[in-house]
N, C-alpha and C positions, 0 to 999 in steps of 0.2 A: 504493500500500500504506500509506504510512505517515497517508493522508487516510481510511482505513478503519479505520486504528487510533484517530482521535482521532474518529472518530464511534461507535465501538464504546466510549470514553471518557465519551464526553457522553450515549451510551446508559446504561450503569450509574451515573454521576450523577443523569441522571434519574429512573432508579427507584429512588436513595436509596441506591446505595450507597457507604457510609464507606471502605471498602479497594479504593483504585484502583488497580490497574497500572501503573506506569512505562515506556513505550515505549521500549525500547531501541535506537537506533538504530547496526545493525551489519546485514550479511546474512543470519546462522541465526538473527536473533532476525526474519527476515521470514518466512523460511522455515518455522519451529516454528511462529509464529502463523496461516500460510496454509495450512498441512496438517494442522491441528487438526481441522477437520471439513469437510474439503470438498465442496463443494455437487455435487451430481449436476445435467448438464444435461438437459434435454427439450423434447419440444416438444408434450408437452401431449397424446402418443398415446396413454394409458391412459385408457379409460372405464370411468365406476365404473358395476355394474350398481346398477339402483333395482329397485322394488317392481314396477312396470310398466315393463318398456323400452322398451317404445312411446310412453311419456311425453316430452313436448316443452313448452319452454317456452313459455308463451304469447305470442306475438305483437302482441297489439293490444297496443300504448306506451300505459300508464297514467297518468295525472299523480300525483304526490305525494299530494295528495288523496282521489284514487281507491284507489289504495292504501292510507292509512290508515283510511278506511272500512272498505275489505275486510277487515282484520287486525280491526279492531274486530267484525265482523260474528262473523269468524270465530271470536275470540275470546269471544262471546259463546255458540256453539254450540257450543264445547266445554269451556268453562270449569267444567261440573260435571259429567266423566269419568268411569265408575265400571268402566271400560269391564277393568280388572286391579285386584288386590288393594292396590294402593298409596293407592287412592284412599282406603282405611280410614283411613291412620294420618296423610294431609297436613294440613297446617295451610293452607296456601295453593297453589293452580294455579298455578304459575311457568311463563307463556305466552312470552314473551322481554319485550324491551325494546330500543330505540333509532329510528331515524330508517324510517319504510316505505320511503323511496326512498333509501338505502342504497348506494353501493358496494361496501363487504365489506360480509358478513356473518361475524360468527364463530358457531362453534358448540361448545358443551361436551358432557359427558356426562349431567350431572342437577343438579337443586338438593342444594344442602348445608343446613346447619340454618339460616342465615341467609338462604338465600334462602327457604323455606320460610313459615319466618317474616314472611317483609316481602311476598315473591310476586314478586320481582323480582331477577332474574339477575346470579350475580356481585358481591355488595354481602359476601360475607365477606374472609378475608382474603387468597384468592386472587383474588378479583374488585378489592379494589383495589390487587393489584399488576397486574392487568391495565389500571388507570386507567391507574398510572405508565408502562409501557409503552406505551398509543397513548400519551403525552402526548411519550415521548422519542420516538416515531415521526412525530411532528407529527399524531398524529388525536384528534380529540375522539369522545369516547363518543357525546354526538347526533347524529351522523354516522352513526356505524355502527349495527349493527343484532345483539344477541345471542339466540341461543335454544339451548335444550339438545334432547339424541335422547331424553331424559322429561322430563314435566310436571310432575311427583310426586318428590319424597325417597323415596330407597329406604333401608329400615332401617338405620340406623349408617354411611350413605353408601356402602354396598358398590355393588359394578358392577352394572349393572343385567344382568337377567334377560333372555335369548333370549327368552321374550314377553313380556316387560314394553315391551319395542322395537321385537318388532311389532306390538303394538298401539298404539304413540307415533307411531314413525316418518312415520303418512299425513300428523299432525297439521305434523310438521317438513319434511315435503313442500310441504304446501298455504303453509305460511308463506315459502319458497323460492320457489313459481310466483307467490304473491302480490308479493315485495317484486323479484325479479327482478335480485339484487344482478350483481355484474361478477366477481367474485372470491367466493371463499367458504374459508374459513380455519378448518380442524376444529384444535380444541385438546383434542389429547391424544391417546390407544390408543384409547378407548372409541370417540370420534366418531367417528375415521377407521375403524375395525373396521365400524363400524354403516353408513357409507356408500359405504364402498369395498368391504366385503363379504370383508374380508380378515383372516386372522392375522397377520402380517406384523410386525415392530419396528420400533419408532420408527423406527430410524435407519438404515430402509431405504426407509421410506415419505418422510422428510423429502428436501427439496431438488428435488423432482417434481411439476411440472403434471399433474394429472387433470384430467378433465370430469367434470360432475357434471351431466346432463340438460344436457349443452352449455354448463354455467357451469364455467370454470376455477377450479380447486379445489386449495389447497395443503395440508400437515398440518404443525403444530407441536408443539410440549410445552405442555400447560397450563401452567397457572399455578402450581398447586399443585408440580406438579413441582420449580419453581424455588425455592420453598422450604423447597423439601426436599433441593437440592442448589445449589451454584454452579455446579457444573460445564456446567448446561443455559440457563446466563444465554447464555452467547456463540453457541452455534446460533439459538435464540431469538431474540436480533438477527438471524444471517445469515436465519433463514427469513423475518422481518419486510421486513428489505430486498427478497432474491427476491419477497414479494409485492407491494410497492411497486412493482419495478421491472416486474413482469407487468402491475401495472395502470396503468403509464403506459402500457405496450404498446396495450392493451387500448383505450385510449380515444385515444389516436393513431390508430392504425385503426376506431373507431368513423364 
């Protein structure tokens, strides 16, 4: 316990923050801190329905390479989408960004005005507190792999549209069967609602292995979330952790 609290320490250090906690060492001060949010366990028995459920990962092993191709390819055939109303008002396709051969992948709900603007996922100021965070995680950004359930800003950032998602959704599909990650990490209501196909709260959907087309699949709080409250800084570790620790799993048994 008390080796959880000083990495829970050096977690909020990391992502800059000034008011640290004091570990108090006594018994109800392990207790309050261990019942704060407790992790629900599983073993990964919920499958999330997709568009098709006959969909299956693809099989033939990829190299790095190959991969990157593909996304490029693919990225080139839909990169000018008119396919819903949003394509009116974008300044930039925001396709994802990060590593094709990938371990996580994370996934948000849409671009903000900064990505919009640049075309590139997560570069405001909820995307670099998700830097700070892989970084206290030990994961660098070119490593992983990000993309949003749209392609397009939706007007004043509101949540996207029942079809504004499905019309996105095959494109966030095809980017999944292409990069073929190990783990897949939705941040936020939005992603998880869109892929798990659920109403559901946060904080019933956190701390639970899904399958996702046979990719184990966690849910967190965005980014934004967290700064909009403190209060979602310390789950936010715990669900980072549980993903970690699923995918040493994961690649132990590979």
């Amino acid at each position: 316990m008390k080796r959880k609290k000083l990495e829970y320490i050096r977690f909020l250090i990391d992502m800059g923050e000034s008011l640290i906690p004091i570990p108090i060492e006594n018994k109800n001060a392990d207790k309050t801190m261990a019942s704060e949010t407790p992790m629900k366990k599983s073993d990964g028995g919920k499958i999330a329905p997709t568009i098709s459920e006959s969909a299956k990962p693809e099989n033939d092993a990829k190299s790095a390479a190959d991969k990157e191709s593909l996304l490029d390819e693919f990225y080139q055939q839909i990169k000018n989408c008119t396919k819903c109303p949003l394509h009116r008002s974008r300044n930039k396709f925001v396709f994802g960004a990060g590593s094709a051969d990938a371990d996580i992948m994370f996934i948000g709900e849409a671009p903000g005005g900064d990505e919009d603007r640049t075309g590139i996922p997560f570069v405001g100021r909820a995307g670099k507190l998700l830097d700070r965070i892989l970084a206290a995680a030990g994961l660098k950004r070119r490593e992983i792999y990000i993309a949003n359930v749209l392609k397009c800003r939706p007007p004043k950032n509101r949540d996207p549209l029942p079809a504004e998602e499905e019309m996105c959704l095959p494109y966030l599909h095809r980017q999944i069967e292409i990069i073929q990650p190990k783990i897949i990490c939705c941040l936020g209501r939005v992603a998880a609602h869109a892929l798990l196909h659920t109403k559901a709260n946060m904080s019933d959907m956190r701390g639970i292995l899904y399958k996702f087309r046979e990719i184990p699949m966690i849910v967190t709080y965005h980014p934004a979330a967290l700064l909009r409250s403190d209060k979602y800084k310390r789950p936010t570790w715990e669900d980072f952790q549980f993903m970690l620790e699923e995918l040493e799993k994961i690649k132990r048994s590979a």
